[in-house]
PyMOL CGO cylinders between C-alpha atoms (Angstrom):
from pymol import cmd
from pymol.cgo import CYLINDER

trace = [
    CYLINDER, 107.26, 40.30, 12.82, 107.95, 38.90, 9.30, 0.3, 1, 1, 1, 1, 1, 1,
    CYLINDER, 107.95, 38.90, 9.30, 104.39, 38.07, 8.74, 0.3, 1, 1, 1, 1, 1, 1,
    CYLINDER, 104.39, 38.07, 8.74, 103.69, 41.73, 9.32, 0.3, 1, 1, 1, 1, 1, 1,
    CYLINDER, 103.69, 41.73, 9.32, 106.38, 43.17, 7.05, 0.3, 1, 1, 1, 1, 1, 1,
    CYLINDER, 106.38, 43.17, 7.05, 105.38, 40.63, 4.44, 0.3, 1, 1, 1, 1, 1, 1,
    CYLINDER, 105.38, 40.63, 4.44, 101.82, 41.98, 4.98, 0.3, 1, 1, 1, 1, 1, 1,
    CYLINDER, 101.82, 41.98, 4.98, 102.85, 45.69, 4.65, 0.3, 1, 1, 1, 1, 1, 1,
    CYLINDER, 102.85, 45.69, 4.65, 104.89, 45.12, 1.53, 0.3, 1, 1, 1, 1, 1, 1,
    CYLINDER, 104.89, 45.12, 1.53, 102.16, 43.19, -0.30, 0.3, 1, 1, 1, 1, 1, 1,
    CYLINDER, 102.16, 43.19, -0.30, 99.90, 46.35, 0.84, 0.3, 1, 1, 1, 1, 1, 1,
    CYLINDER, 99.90, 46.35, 0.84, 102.17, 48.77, -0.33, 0.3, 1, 1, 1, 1, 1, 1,
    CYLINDER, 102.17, 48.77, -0.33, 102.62, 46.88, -3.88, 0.3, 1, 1, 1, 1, 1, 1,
    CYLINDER, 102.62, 46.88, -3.88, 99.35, 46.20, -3.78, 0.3, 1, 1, 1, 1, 1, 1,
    CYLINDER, 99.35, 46.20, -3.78, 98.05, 49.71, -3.57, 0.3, 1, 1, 1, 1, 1, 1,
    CYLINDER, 98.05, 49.71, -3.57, 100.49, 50.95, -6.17, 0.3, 1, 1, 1, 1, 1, 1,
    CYLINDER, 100.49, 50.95, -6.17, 99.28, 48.78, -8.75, 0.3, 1, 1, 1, 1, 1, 1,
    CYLINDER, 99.28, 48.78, -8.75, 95.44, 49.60, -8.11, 0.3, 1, 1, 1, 1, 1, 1,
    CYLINDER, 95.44, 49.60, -8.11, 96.77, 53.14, -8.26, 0.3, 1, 1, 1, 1, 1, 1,
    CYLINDER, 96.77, 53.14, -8.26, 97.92, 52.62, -11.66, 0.3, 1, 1, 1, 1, 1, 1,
    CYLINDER, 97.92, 52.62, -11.66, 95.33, 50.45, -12.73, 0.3, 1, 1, 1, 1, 1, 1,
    CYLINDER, 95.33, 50.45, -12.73, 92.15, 52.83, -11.26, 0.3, 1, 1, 1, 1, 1, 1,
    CYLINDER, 92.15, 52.83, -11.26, 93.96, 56.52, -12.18, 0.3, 1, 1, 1, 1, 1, 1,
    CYLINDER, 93.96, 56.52, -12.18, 96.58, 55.82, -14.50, 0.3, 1, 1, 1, 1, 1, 1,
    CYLINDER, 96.58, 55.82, -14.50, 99.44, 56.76, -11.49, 0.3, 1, 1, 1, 1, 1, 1,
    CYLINDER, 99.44, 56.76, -11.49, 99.84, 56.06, -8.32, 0.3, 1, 1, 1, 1, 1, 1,
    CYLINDER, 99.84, 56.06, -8.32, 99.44, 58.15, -4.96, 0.3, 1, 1, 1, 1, 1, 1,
    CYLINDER, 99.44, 58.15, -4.96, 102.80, 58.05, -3.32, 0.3, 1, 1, 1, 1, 1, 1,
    CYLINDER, 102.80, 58.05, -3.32, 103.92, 55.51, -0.99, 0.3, 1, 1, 1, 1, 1, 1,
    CYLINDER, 103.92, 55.51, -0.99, 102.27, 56.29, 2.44, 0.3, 1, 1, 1, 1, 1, 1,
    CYLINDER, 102.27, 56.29, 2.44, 98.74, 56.69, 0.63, 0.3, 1, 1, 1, 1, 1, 1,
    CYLINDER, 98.74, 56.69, 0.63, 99.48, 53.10, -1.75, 0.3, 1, 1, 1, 1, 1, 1,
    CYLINDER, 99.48, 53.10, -1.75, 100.54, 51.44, 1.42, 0.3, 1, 1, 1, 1, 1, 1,
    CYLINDER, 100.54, 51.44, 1.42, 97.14, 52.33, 3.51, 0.3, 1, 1, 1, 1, 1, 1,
    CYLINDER, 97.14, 52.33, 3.51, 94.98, 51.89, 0.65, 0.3, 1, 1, 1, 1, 1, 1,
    CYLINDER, 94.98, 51.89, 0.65, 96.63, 48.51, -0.14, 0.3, 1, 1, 1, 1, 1, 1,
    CYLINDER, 96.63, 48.51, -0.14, 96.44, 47.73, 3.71, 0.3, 1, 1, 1, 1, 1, 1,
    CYLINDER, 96.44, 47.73, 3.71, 92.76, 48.65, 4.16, 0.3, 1, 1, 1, 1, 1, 1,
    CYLINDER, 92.76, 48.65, 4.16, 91.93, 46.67, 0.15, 0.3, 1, 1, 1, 1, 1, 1,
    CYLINDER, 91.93, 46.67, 0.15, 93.44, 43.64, 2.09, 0.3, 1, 1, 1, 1, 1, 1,
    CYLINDER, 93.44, 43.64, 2.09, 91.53, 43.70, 4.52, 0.3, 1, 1, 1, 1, 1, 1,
    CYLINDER, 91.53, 43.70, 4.52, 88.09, 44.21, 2.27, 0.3, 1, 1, 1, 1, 1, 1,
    CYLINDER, 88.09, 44.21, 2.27, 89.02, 41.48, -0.49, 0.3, 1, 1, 1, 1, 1, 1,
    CYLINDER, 89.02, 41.48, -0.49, 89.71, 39.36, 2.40, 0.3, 1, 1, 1, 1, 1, 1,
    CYLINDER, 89.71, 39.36, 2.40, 86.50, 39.92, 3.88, 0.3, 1, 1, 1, 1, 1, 1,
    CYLINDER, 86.50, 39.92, 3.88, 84.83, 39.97, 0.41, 0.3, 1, 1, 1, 1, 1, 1,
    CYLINDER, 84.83, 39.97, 0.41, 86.61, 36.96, -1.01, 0.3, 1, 1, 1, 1, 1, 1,
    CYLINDER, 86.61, 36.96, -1.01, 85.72, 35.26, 2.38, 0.3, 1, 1, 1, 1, 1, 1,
    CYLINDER, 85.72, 35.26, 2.38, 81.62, 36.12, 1.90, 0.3, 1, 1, 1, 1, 1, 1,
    CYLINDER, 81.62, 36.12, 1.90, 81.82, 34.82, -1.66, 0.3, 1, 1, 1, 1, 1, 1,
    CYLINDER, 81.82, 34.82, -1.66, 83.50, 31.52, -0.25, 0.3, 1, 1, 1, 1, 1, 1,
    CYLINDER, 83.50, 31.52, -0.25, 86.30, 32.37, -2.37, 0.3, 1, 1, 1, 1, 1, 1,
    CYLINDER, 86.30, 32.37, -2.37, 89.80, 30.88, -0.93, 0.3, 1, 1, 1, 1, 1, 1,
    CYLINDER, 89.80, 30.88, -0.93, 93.17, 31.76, -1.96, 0.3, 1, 1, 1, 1, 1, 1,
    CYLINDER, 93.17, 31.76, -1.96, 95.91, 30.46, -0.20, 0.3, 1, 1, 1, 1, 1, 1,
    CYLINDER, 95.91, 30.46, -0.20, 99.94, 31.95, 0.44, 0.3, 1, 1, 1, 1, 1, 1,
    CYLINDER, 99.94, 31.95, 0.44, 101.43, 35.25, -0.63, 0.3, 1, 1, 1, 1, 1, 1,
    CYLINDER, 101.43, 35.25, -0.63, 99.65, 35.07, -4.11, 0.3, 1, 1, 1, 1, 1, 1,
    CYLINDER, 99.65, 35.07, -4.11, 96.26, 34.85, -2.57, 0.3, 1, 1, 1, 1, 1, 1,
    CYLINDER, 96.26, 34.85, -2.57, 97.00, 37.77, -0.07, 0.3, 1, 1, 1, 1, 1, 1,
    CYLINDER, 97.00, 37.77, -0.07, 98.00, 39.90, -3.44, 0.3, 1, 1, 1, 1, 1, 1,
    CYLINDER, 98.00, 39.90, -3.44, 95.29, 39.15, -5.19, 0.3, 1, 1, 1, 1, 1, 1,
    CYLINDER, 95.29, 39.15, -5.19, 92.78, 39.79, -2.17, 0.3, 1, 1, 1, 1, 1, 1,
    CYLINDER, 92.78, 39.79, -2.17, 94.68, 43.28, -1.69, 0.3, 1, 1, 1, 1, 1, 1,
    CYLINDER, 94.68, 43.28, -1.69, 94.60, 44.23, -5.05, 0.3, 1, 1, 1, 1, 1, 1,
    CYLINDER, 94.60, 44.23, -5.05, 90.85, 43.38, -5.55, 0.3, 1, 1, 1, 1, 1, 1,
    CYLINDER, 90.85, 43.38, -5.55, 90.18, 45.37, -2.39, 0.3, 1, 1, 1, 1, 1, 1,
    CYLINDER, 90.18, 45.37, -2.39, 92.55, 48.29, -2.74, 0.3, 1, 1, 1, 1, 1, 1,
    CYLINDER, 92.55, 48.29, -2.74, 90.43, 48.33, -6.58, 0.3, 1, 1, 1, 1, 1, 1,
    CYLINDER, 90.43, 48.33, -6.58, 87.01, 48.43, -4.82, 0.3, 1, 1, 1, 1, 1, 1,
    CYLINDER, 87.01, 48.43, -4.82, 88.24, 50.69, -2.42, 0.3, 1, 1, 1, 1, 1, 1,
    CYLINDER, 88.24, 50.69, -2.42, 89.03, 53.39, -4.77, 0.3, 1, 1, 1, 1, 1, 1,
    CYLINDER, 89.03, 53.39, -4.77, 86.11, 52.72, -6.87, 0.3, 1, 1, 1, 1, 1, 1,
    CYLINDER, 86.11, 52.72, -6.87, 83.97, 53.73, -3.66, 0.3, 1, 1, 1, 1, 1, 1,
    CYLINDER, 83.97, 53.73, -3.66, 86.33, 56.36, -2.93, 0.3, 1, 1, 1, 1, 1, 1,
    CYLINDER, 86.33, 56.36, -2.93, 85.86, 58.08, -6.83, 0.3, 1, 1, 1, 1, 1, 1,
    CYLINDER, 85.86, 58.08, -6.83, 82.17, 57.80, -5.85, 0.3, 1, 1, 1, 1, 1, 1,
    CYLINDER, 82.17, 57.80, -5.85, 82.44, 60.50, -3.12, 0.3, 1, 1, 1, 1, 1, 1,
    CYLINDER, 82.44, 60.50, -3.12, 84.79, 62.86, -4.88, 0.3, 1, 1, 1, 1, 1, 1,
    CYLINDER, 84.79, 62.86, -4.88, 83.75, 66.05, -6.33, 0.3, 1, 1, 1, 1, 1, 1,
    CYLINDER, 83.75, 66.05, -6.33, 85.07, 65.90, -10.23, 0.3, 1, 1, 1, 1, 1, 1,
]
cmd.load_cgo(trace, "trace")
């Protein structure tokens, strides 16, 4: 159960940032927390094709906050401006 809050709140913080960093704010919590959730899963993935290993709660953030990036990069791609 720890491992899984631990894993939410790295999302959530995770999220937030790529908010800021991608659009200058971020999108409240519930959207920063399942685009941080769904990044982690991607720059894990990612980071796991390009043989890329980080290891601990540092390596989690880092793979979240790569992903959450991409993942709003796609996302801007499909948005009407």
């Amino acid at each position: 159960m720890l491992n899984f809050l631990i894993f939410v709140l790295i999302g959530a913080v995770a999220g937030w940032l790529a908010g800021i960093i991608r659009k200058g704010k971020g999108f409240g919590f519930l959207l920063n927390l399942l685009i941080g959730i769904i990044g982690g899963f991607l720059g894990g993935w990612l980071f796991d094709k390009l043989g890329i290993a980080f290891l601990g709660i540092f390596g989690q953030f880092v793979a979240a906050l790569v992903g959450a990036i991409i993942l709003l990069w796609i996302i801007s791609l499909f948005k009407k401006k």
